[in-house]
Every structure is written in structure tokens, then in C-alpha cells.
Wavefront OBJ file of the C-alpha trace (Angstrom):
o trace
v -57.164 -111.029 18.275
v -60.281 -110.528 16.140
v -57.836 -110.271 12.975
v -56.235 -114.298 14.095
v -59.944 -115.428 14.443
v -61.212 -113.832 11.173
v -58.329 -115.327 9.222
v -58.786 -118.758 10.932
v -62.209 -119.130 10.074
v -61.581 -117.691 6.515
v -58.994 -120.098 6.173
v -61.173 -123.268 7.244
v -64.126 -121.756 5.205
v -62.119 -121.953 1.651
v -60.732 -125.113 2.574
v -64.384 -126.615 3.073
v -65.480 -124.841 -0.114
v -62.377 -126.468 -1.894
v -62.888 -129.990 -0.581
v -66.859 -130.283 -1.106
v -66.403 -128.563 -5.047
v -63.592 -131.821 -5.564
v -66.143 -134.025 -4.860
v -66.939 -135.491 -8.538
v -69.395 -137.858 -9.403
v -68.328 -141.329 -9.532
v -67.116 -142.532 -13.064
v -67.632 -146.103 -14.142
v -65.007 -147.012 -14.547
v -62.849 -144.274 -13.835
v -60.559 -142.680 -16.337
v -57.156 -142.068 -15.669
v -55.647 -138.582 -15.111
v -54.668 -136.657 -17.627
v -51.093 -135.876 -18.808
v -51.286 -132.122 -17.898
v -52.055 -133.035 -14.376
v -49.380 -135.771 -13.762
v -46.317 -133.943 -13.344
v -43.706 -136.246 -12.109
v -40.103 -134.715 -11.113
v -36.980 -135.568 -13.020
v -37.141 -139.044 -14.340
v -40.205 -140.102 -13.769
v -41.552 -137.776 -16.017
v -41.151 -139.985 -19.447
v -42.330 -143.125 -17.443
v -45.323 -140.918 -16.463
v -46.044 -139.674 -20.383
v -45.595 -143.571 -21.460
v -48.012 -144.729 -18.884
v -50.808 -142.111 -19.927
v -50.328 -143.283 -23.516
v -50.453 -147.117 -22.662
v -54.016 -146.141 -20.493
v -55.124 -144.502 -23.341
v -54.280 -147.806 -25.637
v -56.572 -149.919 -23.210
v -52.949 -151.492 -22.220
v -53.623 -151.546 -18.481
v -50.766 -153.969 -17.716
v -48.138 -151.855 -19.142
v -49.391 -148.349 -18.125
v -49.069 -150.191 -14.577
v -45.728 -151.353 -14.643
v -44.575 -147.595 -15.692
v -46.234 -145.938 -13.287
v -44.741 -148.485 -10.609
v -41.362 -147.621 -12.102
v -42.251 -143.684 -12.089
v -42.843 -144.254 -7.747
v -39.829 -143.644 -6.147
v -38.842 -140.594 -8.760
v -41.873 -138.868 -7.323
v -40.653 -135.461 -5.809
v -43.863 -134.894 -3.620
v -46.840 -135.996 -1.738
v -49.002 -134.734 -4.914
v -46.686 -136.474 -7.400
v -47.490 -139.406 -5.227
v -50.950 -138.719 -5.155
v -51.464 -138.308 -8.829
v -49.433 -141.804 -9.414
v -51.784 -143.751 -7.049
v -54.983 -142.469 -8.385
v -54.296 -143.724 -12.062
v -52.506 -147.143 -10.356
v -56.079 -147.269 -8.907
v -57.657 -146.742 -12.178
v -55.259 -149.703 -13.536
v -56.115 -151.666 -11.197
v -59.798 -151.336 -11.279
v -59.919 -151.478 -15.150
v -57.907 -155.196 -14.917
v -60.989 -156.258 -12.481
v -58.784 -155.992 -8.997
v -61.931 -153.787 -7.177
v -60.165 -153.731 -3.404
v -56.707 -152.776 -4.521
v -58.220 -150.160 -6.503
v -60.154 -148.666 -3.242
v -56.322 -149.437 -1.304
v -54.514 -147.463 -4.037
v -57.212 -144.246 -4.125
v -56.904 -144.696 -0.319
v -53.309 -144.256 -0.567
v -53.977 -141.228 -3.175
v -56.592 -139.102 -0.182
v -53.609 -140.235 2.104
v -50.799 -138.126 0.052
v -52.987 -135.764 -0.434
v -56.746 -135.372 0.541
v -57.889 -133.024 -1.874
v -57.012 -134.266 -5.353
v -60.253 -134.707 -7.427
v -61.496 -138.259 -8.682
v -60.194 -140.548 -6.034
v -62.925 -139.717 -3.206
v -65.494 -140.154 -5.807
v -63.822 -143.773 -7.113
v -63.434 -145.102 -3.712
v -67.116 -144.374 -3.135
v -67.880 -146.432 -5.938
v -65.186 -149.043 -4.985
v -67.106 -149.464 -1.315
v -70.420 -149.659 -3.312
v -69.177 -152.571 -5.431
v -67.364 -154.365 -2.341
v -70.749 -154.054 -0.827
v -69.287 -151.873 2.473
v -71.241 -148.701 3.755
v -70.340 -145.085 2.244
v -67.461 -143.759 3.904
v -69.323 -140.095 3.493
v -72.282 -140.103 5.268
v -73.640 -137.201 3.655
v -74.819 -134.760 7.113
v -73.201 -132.432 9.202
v -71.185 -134.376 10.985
v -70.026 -136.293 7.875
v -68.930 -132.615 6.225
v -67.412 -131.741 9.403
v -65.152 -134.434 8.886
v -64.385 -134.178 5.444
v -62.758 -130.726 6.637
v -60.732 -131.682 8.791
v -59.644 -135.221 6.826
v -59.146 -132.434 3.647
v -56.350 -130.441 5.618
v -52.164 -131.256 4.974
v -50.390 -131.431 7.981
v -48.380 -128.256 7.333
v -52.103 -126.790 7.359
v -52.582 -128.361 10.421
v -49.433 -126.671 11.770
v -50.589 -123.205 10.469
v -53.819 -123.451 12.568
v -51.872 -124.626 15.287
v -49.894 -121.319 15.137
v -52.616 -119.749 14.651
v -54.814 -120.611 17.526
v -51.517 -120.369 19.998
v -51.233 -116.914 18.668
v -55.469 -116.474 19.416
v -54.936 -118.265 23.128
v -52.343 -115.755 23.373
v -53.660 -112.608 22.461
v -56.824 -113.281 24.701
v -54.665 -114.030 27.499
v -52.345 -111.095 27.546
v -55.080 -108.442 26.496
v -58.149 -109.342 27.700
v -58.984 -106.332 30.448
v -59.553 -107.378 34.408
v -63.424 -106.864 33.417
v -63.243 -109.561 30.464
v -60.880 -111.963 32.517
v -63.674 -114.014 33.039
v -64.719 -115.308 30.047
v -61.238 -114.280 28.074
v -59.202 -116.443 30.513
v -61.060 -119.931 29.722
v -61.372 -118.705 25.510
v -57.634 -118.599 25.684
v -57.423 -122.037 27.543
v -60.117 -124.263 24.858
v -57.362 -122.041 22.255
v -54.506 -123.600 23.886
v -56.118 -127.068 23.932
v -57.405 -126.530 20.038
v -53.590 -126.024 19.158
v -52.670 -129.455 20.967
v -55.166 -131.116 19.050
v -54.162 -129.591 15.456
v -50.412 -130.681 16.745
v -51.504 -134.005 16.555
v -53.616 -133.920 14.449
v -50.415 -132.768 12.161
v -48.469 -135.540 13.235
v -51.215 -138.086 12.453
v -51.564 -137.106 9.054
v -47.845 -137.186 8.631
v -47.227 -140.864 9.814
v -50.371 -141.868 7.508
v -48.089 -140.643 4.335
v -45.675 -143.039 6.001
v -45.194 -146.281 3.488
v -45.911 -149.358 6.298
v -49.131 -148.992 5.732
v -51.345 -151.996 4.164
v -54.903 -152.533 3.185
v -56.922 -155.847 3.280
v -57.161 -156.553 -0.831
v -59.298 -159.626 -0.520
v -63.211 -158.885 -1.701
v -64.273 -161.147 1.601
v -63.155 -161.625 5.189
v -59.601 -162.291 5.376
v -58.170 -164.386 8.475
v -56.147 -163.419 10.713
v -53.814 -165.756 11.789
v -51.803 -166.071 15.281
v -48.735 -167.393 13.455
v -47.738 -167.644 10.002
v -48.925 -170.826 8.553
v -52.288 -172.468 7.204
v -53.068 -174.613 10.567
v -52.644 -171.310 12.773
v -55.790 -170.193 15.229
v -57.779 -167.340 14.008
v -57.763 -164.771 16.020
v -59.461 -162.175 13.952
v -61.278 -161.639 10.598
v -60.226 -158.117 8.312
v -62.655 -156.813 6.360
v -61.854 -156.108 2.965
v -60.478 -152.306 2.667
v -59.831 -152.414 6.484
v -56.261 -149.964 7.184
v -53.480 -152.082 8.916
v -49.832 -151.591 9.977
v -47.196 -153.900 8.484
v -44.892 -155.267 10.639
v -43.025 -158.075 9.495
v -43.111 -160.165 6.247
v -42.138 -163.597 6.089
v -42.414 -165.591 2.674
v -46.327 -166.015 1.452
v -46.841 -163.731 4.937
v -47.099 -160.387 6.219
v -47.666 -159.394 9.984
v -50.107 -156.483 10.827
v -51.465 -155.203 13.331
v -54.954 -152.941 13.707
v -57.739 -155.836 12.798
v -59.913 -155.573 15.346
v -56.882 -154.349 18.297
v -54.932 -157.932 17.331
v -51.131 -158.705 15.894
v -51.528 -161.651 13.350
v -50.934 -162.895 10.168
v -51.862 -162.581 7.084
v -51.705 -164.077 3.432
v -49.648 -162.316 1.157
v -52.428 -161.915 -1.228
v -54.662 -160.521 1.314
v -52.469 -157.450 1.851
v -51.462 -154.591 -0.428
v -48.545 -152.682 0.838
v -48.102 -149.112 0.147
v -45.010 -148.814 -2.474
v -41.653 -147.356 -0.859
l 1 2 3 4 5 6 7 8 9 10 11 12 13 14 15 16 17 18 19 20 21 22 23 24 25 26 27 28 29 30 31 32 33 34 35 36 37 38 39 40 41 42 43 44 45 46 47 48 49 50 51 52 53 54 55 56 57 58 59 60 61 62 63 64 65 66 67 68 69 70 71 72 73 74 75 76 77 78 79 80 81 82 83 84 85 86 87 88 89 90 91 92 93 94 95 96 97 98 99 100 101 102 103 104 105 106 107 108 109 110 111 112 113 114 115 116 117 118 119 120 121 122 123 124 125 126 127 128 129 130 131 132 133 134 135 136 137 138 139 140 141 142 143 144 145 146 147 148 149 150 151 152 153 154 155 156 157 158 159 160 161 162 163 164 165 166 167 168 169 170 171 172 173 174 175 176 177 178 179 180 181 182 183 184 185 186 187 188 189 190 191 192 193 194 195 196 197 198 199 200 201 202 203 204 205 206 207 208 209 210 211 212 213 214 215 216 217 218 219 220 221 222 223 224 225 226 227 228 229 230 231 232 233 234 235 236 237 238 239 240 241 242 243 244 245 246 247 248 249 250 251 252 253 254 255 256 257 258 259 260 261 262 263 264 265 266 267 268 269 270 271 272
């Protein structure tokens, strides 16, 4: 039992230490990742090199396009990852400041601990004008360690809090039933949560996700056309789920609890 706990909170400790020494100082503007840490799989690897080398030529509009094309070879979340954090660097270097903060989104989203993005995106907010999205105390940290873990870490501290719950269940003596008995029931409870918790951070890889792109209010509109009511407005970086899409609109849901309709050019949809 002591052996599950030390190793859990072992665990959680080098995962904090990892995801607060990632943290890099904002870079204006940022610089695109290097060509030793994009590894795409199979084909997308020469799109990959070419895109580094048309970054590196100040030709943001090609290095774009390549990376775009190097998408769906991408093997793996971190492939993924890599891609959308030098798309985001594209995109903020040809003056597009929200889908530059929507594509390092996307980046934390595939995976939470790659270095530059968090950093970018603060600077992103900063130049939209929106808060921090790290507040900086305890509480702020405390979530940065749990937003920093993948959801098959999520499912290994599932396991391992089932196999804590269960250990202080079975073993605990009639004297320690007390106190063991309602320890093993918060562990059962704790596993739930990381359950979910896993399955949350899977759908958010999923790619019908969409981010308000505009760099003011955006209406939301109870049918797609021009005359429609408003019936909400989206914030610029505000998360939404698409929907639908109908020609110069897209349907989303998640501003402010409503269903509407938005431009096209208000939403950036995460590629497939």
C-alpha cells in the first residue's frame, strides 16, 4: 500500500517538475521549431524539412501550406503537436494573432507538455488583450498538473489509486477499519475522477473542435444568415464544438451554453 502511494506521488511530483521547467519565456515573435524536434512519420517527413527551410527564408506562406500538407501523415499526438506549434508561429508571423493562440491551443491539446506553445499563447492573450490563462498561485500550478497529464497517464493513476483503494480495503486490520475503510472509498472516487478525467482529455484531441479567430466579439447567430437574432457574443479564443457547416457558416455550440451560428471567418477548425 505504502509502495502504490509512494510511486503515485513520485509520479505526480516529476510530472509537475517537468511541466513548470517547459514553461519558457515568451518569444516575440516566436521562432519556429527546429528540424531535430519535428519528426513527422513516413511522408510527411520531407514536407516537414521543406517547411523548416521556407520558415527559415522568412517565406511564411509556403512553410504554411507544407506543414498543412504534412497534417494528416502525422503518426502521433506529438507529431501533431509539433505541426501546430510552428502553424502557430506561421500564423502569428503573417499578423493572424487569434489563430495563432487557436493553433498553440490545439498544440497543449495534442500534447500539454511540449515547450514554446504555453509561453506563445501567453503572449497571444496579452496582445488580444484577454487575462493570463496561468494565474501564477497555487491553485493556478495545481492546475497546470493536472492539464500537463496524457490521458494514458490519467489511466495509470487511475490503476493506480484502484490498486491503493484496494489494498487499504483488503488489509487494513479490524483496529484501522476506521479510518482505512473511508481512505479506500475517497481512493475509489479519485480513480472515477482520473477515468474521466482520461476520457476528457481524449475527446479534446478529437478534430470538431473550433476556436473563435476574430480579435473582437463575434456574434452568434440563431440561424445562418446576416438578419438572424443574436443570441450570444464569443469572445475571441473562446473553445467551441462544431456542429454543422453550411456555406460562409459553421454551427457551434459552447458560447455562453447556446447552439448558433457563426461566420466562417470567425471560426478556425481544428485540421482532420
Amino acid at each position: 500500500m505504502s509502495r502504490a502511494l509512494a510511486f503515485l506521488l513520485a509520479y505526480l511530483a516529476s510530472v509537475s517538475w517537468w511541466s513548470t521547467a517547459t514553461l519558457a519565456r515568451p518569444q516575440d515573435p516566436p521562432a519556429a521549431t527546429s528540424d531535430a524536434a519535428m519528426q513527422p512519420a513516413g511522408g510527411a517527413r520531407l514536407e516537414g524539412d521543406a517547411g523548416s527551410a521556407a520558415y527559415r527564408r522568412a517565406d511564411w506562406s509556403t512553410a504554411r501550406e507544407l506543414w498543412l500538407e504534412a497534417w494528416p501523415a502525422a503518426g502521433s499526438a506529438g507529431e501533431r503537436a509539433r505541426l501546430a506549434a510552428n502553424l502557430g508561429n506561421c500564423a502569428w508571423r503573417e499578423g493572424r494573432v487569434a489563430q495563432a493562440g487557436a493553433w498553440y491551443e490545439l498544440a497543449l491539446l495534442q500534447d500539454p507538455r511540449l515547450p514554446g506553445p504555453r509561453a506563445n499563447l501567453e503572449l497571444v492573450r496579452s496582445r488580444l488583450g484577454l487575462p493570463p490563462a496561468e494565474r501564477g498561485d497555487l491553485r493556478g500550478a495545481f492546475e497546470l498538473l493536472l492539464g500537463s497529464l496524457h490521458a494514458s497517464e490519467w489511466r495509470l493513476v487511475a490503476v493506480l489509486l484502484l490498486c491503493l483503494g484496494a489494498a487499504l480495503w483488503l488489509h487494513a486490520s479490524p483496529s484501522r477499519r476506521r479510518w482505512a475503510a473511508p481512505s479506500a472509498i475517497l481512493a475509489f472516487l479519485a480513480c472515477s475522477a482520473s477515468l474521466l478525467a482520461a476520457s476528457s482529455r481524449a475527446r479534446d484531441a478529437e478534430p470538431d473542435l473550433g476556436w473563435i479567430v476574430l480579435e473582437r466579439a463575434a456574434e452568434l447567430r440563431s440561424e445562418p444568415r446576416a438578419e438572424a437574432a443574436v443570441v450570444a457574443d464569443a469572445r475571441p479564443l473562446e473553445r467551441v464544438l462544431v456542429l454543422d457547416a453550411l456555406p460562409g457558416w459553421t454551427k457551434v455550440s459552447g458560447v455562453d451554453r447556446q447552439v448558433g451560428w457563426l461566420s466562417d471567418q470567425a471560426v478556425f477548425r481544428a485540421p482532420r
